[in-house]
N, C-alpha and C positions, 0 to 999 in steps of 0.2 A: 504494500500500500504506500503510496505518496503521501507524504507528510511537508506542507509547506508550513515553517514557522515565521510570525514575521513579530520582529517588536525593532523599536525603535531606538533601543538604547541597548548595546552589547559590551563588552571588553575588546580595548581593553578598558571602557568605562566602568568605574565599581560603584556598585548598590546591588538593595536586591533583588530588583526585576531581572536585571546583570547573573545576577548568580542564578534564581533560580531557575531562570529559561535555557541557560548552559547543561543546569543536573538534567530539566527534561530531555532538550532533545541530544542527549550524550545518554540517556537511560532508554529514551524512545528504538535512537539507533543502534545500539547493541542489546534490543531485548531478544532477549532468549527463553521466556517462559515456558515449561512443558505444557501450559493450557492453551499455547497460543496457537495451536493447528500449522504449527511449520509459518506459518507466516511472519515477512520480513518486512522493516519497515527502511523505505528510504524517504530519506529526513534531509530537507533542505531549510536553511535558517537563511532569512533575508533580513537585512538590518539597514539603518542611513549612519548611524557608527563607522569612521574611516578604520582602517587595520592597525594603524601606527605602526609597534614593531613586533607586536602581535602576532605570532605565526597558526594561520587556519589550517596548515597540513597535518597536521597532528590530530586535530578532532574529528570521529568517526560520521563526521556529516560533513554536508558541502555547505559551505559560508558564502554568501552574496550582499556583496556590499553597495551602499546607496544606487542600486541598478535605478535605468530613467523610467519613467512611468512606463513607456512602450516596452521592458524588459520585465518591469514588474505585471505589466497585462500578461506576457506570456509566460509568467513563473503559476499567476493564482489561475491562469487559464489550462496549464498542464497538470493540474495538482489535484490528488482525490479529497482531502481534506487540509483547508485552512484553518488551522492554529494562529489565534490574535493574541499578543501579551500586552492587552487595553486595547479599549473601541478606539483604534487608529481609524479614523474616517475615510481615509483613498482606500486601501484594501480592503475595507471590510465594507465600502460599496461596491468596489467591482465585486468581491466574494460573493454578495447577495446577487448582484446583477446578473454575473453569471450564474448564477444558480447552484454554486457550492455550496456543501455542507460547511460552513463558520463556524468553528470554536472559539467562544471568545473566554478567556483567563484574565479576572481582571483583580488588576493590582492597586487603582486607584477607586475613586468616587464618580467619576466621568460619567458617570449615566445618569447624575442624581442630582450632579454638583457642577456649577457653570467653573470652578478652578481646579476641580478632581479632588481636593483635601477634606473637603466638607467642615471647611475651616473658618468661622466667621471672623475677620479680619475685626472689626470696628469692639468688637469685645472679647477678642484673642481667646478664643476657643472654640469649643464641638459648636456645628451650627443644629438648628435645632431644627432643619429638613426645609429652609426657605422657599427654595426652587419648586420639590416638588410639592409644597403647597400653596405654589401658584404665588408668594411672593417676590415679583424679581425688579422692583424696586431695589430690596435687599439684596439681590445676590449682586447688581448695577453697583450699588453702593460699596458693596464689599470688596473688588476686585478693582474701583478706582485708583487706588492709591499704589499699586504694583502695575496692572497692565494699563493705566491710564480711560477716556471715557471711552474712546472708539475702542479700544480692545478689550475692556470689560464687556462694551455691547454686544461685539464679537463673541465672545464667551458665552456668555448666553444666548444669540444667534443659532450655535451651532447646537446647542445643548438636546432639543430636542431629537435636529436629527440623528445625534447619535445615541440617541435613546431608542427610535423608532426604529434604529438598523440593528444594536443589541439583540430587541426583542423580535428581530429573523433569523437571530444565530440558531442553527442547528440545539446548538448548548452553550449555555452560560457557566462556566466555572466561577465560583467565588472561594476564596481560601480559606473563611471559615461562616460557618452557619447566620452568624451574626450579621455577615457582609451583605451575606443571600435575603435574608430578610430587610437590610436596607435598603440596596437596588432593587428588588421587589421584581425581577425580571423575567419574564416566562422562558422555560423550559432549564431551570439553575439546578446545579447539581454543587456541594460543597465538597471539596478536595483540598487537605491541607498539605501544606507545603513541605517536600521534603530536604533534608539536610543529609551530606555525605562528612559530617565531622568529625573528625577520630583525634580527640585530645590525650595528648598521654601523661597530661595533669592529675592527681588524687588529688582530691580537695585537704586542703590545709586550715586551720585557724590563724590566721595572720596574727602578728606581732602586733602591730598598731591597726583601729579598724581604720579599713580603706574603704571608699566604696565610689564606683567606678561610673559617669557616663561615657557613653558607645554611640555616635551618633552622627548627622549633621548639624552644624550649628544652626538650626534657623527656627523659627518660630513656634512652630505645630510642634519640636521635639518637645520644648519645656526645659532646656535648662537652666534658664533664668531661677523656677520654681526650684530646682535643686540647689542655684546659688545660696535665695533666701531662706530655705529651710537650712542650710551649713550654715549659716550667718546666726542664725536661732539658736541650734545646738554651741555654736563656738563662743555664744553672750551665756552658755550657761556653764563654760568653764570645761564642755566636753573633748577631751584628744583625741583626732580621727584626722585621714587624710582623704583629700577627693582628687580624681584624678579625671580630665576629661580628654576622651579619646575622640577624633575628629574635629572638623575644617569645616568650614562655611561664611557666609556674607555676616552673620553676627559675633563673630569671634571676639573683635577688638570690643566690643558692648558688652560681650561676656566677660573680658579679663577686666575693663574698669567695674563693674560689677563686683569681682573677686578680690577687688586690691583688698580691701578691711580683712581678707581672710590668710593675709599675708602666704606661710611658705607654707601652710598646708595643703594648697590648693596648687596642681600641675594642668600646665594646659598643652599635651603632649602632639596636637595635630592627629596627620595620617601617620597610623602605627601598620607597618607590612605585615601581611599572614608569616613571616618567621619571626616577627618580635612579639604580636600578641598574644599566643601563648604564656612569653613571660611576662609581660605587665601585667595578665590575669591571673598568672599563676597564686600571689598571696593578698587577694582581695577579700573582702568583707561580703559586699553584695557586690550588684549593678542594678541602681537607679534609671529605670526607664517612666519618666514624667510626663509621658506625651500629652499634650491637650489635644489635637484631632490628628488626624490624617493617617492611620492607621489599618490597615485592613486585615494584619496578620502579624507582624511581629518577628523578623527574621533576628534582630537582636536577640529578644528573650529564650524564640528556640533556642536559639546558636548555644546560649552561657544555660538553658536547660541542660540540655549533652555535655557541655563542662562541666555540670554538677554544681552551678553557683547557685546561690541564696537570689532571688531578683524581685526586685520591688517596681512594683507595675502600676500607674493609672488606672482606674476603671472604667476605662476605656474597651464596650464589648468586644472587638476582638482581642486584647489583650488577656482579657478578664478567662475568656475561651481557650487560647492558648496555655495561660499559668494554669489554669483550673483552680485548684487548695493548695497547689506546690509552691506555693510563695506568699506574698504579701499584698497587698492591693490597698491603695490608695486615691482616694476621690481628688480628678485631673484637677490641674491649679489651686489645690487646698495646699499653702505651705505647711499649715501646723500640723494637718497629718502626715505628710509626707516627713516630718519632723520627727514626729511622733514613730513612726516605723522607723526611719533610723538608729530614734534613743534604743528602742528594743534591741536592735541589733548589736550596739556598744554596752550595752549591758545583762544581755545574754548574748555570749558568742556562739553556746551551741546551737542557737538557731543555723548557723554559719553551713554546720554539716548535715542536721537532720532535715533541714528543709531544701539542702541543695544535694542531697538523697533522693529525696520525692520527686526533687524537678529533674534530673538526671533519669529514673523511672519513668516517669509521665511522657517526656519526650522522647524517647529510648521505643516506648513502644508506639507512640503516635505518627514522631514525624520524622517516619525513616525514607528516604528518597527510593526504595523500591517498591513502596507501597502508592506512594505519589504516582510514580511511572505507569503501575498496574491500573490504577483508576483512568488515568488519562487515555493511555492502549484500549481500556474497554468503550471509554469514551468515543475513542477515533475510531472503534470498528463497528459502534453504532451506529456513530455519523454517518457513514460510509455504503452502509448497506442501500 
């Protein structure tokens, strides 16, 4: 069977749309299942990501890069099933046009949300569904101030058609149950994300508590809400270090932020998959504070399978992801997010028995051949 992947962001760009569209179709193309009747799938990934120095010869599929629309007509035109990573609106109108079966995988809000995050800017959090209740005053208002007035209009503009093409996909994949109920999209199947992590970390009790953000710097993450909540703990005389891991447009707002927090606080940038390991090796937790944009939680899996301790918004997907394997906090509430840290610094064996459970919980949930198998059966329904 043909399998055309198409997302718009690959490596060597990193996130996790990046990663997890790599595990599938590198688990699509070498699947081997004995239930799978001898059938072999050939997997083409198309992307507008340049190659840099990136080398494609090595992945068991063929890579096509920013091909012209008349290259991309004849990629979705020779293909048995299109796979979308987000309602990309050029392909996944010719996929309808032509009359393929459309998988769409989505990773963002884009069917629901005129900026995909479902981010209400003007009160810096979860928005409360503006758009699809027919308010779009509010979502105008919301995306002025980043994509200015024409491009917010734009935004919303486009909003519904890529709602109305969604709901001709074949299937809708959402990553967790949560998501599925919020785009509300006919024909949605929930498939969580899988992860090929193999940490050869045991969890430790740190020396000094540490506890770690993992992220972009930008708004919808919340780190702001982890400044002020270590600002609370550090006026109450408590010794902890905070470390933040990644880059973004807010960095420099984040370190004047941190100055009061003098040399507890590291602002480490982009740390490489051969140094992360050791900055997580002897941490406390990882503070994940998001206020919106979330639809799955590739952090929290990820430090699940490390076996860390993680402290999470309650934010429904995340909340879906942790399950009771960790701690949960109500998004931009400094005093609790405050609050779960004190616990932490003052019982450490939270440290190991909860980052047992999350190690467990993820271990059988979100293993990447479980992922691949969902999506294969997906594609051979499609198909038929």
């Amino acid at each position: 069977m043909k399998i055309l992947i198409y997302t718009e962001s690959f490596r060597p760009a990193v996130g996790g749309i990046e990663r997890i569209t790599l595990e599938l179709a590198r688990g699509v193309a070498e699947w081997d299942a004995p239930d799978s009747n001898g059938e072999m799938f050939d997997v083409t990934l198309v992307t507008r990501t340049a190659a840099g120095a990136t080398g494609d010869g090595k992945l068991p599929f063929r890579v096509v890069r920013r091909p012209s629309f008349c290259e991309l007509l004849a990629l979705v035109r020779g293909t048995e099933v299109l796979h979308l990573a987000g309602p990309a609106l050029i392909p996944l109108a010719l996929g309808v046009a032509l009359g393929k079966p459309v998988v769409i995988e989505h990773h963002g809000f884009q069917a629901v949300c005129p900026n995909g995050q479902l981010f209400y800017a003007p009160n810096q959090g979860l928005c409360e569904g503006h758009y699809m209740a027919g308010r779009y005053a509010k979502c105008l208002q919301c995306n002025i101030p980043v994509a200015g007035l024409a491009g917010s209009a734009k935004l919303l503009f486009l909003t519904p058609f890529r709602r109305w093409l969604s709901n001709c996909a074949a299937t809708n994949i959402a990553p967790t149950a949560w998501l599925a109920s919020v785009l509300n999209l006919r024909r949605t199947k929930s498939v969580y994300h899988g992860l090929s992590l193999t940490s050869t970390n045991h969890p430790v009790l740190p020396v000094r508590p540490t506890f770690v953000f993992q992220g972009r710097l930008v708004s919808t993450k919340g780190a702001e809400v982890l400044l002020e909540a270590a600002k609370q703990l550090h006026a109450e005389g408590l010794d902890f270090d905070i470390r933040i891991i990644g880059d973004g447009p807010e960095r420099s707002q984040l370190e004047a932020q941190a100055q009061s927090l003098g040399d507890c606080i590291q602002f480490l940038g982009h740390v490489s998959d051969d140094q992360l390991e050791k900055v997580l090796a002897d941490i406390s937790a990882v503070a994940v504070p998001s206020l919106a944009g979330e639809v799955f939680g590739l952090v929290v899996a990820e430090n699940m399978l490390r076996g860390k301790l993680l402290i999470v918004s309650n934010i429904g997907s995340l909340e879906e992801v942790i399950g009771t394997a960790g701690m949960v906090s109500p998004a931009g509430n400094v005093a609790a997010l405050a609050s779960c840290m004190r616990r932490v610094i003052e019982d450490p064996s939270l440290v190991l028995t909860l980052g047992a459970e999350a190690r467990a919980r993820a271990t059988q949930l979100f293993g990447v051949r479980n992922m691949v198998q969902s999506h294969v059966s997906i594609y051979q329904e499609a198909g038929r």
